[in-house]
N, C-alpha and C positions, 0 to 999 in steps of 0.2 A: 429373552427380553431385548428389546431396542434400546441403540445406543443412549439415548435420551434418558430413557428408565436405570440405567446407569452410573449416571453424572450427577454431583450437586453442584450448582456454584453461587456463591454466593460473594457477595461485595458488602465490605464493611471499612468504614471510614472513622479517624476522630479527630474530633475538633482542637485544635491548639490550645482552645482555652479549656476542655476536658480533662478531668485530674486522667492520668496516663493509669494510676493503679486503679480506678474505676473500669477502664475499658478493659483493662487484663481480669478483672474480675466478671466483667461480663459475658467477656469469651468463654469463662469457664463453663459458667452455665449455658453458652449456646453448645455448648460440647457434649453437657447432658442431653441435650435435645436431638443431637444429632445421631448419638449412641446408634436408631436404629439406622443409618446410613453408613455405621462404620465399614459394612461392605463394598460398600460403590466408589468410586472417586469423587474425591470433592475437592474444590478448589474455591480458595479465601484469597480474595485481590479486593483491594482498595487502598486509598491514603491512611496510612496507620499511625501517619506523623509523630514516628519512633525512629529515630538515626539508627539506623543498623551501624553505619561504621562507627559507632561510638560504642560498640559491645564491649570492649575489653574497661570502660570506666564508666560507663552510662547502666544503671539497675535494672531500668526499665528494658533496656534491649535486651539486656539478662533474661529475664523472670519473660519476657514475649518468646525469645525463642525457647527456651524451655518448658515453656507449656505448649507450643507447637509440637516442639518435640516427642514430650511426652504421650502427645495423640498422634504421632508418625506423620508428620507432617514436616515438610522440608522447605526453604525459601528459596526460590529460585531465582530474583532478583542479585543482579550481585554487584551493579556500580550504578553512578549517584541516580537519582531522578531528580532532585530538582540543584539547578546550579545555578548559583548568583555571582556577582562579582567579587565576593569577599566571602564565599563559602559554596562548600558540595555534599548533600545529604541524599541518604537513600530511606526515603519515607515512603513510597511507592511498594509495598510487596504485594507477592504472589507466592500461596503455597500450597503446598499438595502432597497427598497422603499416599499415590500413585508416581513418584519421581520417572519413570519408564514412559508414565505414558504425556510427558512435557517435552517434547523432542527439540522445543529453542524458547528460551527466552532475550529480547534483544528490548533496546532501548532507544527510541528513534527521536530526531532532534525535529519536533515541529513545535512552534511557539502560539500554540492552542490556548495556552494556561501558562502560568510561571512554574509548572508542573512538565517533566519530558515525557513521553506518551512510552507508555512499555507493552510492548506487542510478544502473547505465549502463544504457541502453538499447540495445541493440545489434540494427541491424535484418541480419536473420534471410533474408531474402528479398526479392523487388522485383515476383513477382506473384503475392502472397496464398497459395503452395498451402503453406507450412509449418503441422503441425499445429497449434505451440504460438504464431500469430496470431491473434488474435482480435477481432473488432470491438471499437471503443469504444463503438459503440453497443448500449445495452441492448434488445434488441426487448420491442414495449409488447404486454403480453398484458393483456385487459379483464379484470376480474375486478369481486366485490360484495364488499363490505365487510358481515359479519354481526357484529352488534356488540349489543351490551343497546340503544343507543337507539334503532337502525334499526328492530330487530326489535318494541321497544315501540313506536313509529309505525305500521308494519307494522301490531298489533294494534287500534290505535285507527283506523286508518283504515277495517279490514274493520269495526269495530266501528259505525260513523258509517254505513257503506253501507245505502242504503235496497234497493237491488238495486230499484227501481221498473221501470227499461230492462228489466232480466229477467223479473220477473212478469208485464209487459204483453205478453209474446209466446206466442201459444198454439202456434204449432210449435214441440213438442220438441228439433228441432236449431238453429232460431235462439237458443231459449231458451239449452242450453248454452252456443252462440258468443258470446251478449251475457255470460254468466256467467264464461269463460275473457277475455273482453276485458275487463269489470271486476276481475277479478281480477287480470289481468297489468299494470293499469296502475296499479294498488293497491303491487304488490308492483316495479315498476321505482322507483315514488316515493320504494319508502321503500327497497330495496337497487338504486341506479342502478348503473351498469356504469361503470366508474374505470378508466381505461387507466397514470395517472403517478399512481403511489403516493407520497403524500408521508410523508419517513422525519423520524423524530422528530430532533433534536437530540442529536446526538453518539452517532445509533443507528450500529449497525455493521451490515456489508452480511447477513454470513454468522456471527454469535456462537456462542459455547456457549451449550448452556442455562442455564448458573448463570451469565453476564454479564448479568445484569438491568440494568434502566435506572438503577437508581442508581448500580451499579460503574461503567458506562459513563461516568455521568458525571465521579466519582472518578478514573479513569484519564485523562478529557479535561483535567481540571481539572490532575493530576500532569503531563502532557505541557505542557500550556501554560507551568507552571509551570518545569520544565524547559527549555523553550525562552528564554523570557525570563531565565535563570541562565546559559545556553550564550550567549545574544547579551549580556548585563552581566552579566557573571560577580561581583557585589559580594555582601558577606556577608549583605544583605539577600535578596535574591535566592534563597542560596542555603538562607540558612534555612528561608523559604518552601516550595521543592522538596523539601527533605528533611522535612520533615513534612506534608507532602502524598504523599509515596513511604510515607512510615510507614505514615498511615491507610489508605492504598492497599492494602499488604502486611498491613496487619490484618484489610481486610473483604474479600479475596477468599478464604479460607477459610470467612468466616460464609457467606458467599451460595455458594458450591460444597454447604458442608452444608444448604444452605437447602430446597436444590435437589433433591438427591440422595440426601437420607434422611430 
């Protein structure tokens, strides 16, 4: 089979104002359902707005992990997802019946939602043929960098050439060859061949055209900001972020129009 034919996954969410022993009773029964996949892997991720860290006094996280359990399922979340100033809950899981084949789960601070975005890896396959693997390595394609200074070098350098080697040849085709060899080591001097492109500071891989380098930074600035309010959640902090989101949300309009009309 393909790996596809393999895999369940499914996402299941509930709502705050859902009785909590309703939802644990409906898992049950999608468990019946699932019986004939108990061979394949499957994985259960959504907001289950159940405190895990309240397992040792909260019932609900009880009676949730133990009928996970009991169908070999393991949670692989294990700190908060969502933090406020005044509390930290991990209501976000992911679980899986396959623990081997989840090779990370992490937690990443972006302010998408008042929810932190939780990123698993799930491997896919064990010898490379799934489409959607892909190396981590980037293959290094050479390329020349044309730029206003290369190109003014470029000009000064032809500029400076006495071409002496070349006048002094009276065969016609040495002539040329001395003229193509000074010419080419004129022009590798000033545009050399760069294999590892180095990326500016807080550049992105693949931008739009209107993410200029200064939104770029704006939004590295807002995320950090961010991060540091998610890890000390103090009013200082979050002052901070919240006007660093403002300017953020005021100049991605300017620079879209900057751009585009």
């Amino acid at each position: 089979k393909q790996w596809y034919q393999r895999r369940v996954a499914i996402t299941a969410g509930r709502s705050p104002s859902r009785e909590p022993e309703k939802f644990i009773q409906y898992l049950e029964e999608m468990f019946v359902a699932l019986h004939r996949h108990r061979h394949k892997h499957i994985v259960f991720a959504g907001d289950f707005n159940i405190n895990l860290l309240n397992y040792e006094t909260d019932i609900y996280s009880q009676k949730l992990t133990d009928i996970m359990a009991n169908h070999g399922f393991i949670q692989t979340v294990s700190r908060p997802t969502r933090i406020t100033d005044h509390s930290a809950t991990l209501i976000d899981h992911v679980y899986s019946n396959i623990s081997e084949n989840i090779s990370s789960t992490n937690i990443v601070t972006l302010d998408l939602s008042d929810h932190l975005a939780v990123v698993t890896n799930i491997v896919l396959t064990t010898d490379n043929t799934s489409p959607l693997v892909r190396s981590t390595k980037r293959p290094k394609t050479p390329y020349r960098r044309f730029n206003a200074e290369n190109t003014e070098k470029f000009r000064r350098l032809i500029s400076e050439e006495t071409w002496a080697e070349t006048e002094s040849e009276t065969d016609s085709q040495l002539k040329f060859n001395k003229f193509i060899d000074t010419y080419t080591k004129h022009y590798d001097s000033a545009f050399p061949l760069e294999t590892n492109q180095s990326r500016r500071k807080n550049e992105r891989q693949s931008p739009k055209p209107w993410i200029l380098p200064w939104l770029e930074d704006a939004c590295a600035r807002k995320n950090r900001f961010y991060y540091e309010f998610v890890k000390n959640p103090t009013e200082v902090n979050k002052i901070k972020y919240k006007k660093m989101k403002k300017i953020r949300r005021q100049t991605h309009p300017k620079s879209k129009k900057q751009v585009l009309y």
